[in-house]
N, C-alpha and C positions, 0 to 999 in steps of 0.2 A: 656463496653469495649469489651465482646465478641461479640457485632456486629460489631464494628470494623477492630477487626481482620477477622470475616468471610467476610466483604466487602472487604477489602485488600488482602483477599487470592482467591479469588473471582475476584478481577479485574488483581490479577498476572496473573491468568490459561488463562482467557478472553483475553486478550494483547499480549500472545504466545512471545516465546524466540526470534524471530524474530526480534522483536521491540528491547530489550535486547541487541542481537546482532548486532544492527546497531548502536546503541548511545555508545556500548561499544567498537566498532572499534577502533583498531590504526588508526588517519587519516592519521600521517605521510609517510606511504605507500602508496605510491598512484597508484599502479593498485590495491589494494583492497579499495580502494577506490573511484575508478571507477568501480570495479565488483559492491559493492553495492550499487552504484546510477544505473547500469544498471539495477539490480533486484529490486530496486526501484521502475525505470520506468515498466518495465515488470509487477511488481503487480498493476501500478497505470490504465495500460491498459485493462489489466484483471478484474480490479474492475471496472470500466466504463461499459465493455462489460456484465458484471454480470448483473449491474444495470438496463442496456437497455432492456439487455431479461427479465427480471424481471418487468419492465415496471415501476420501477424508476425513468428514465428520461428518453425524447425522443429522437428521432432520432438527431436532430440540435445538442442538449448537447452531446451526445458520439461521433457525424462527431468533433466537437470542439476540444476534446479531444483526438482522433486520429492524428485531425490537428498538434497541439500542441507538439507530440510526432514524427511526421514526415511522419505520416502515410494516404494514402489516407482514402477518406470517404468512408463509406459502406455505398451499395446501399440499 
């Protein structure tokens, strides 16, 4: 039982209140509801560019993902 709980307090800290606060939104609002789809996409960009310098995926996979988002490709 108490690994359980240290895995479960353990994947709360991990997960960060972010997550928390996106599924706990009001949706019926809908300019915060569009704030957090724009900070959505803002992290999903961020985390693409991470990945690239990091050398996670290559170049074709983060132009993709840039594409996607509206954004031209990096040279």
């Amino acid at each position: 039982m108490w690994h359980v709980f240290c895995l479960l307090l353990i994947m709360f800290i991990v997960s960060g209140c972010d997550t928390v606060r996106y599924f706990s939104a009001d949706r019926s609002d809908k300019e915060k509801r569009e704030q957090l789809e724009k900070e959505r996409l803002d992290w999903q960009i961020k985390y693409a560019e991470t990945q690239y310098r990091a050398g996670e995926i290559d170049r074709a996979t983060y132009n993709r993902i840039r594409r996607q988002h509206g954004l031209a490709p990096a040279n």
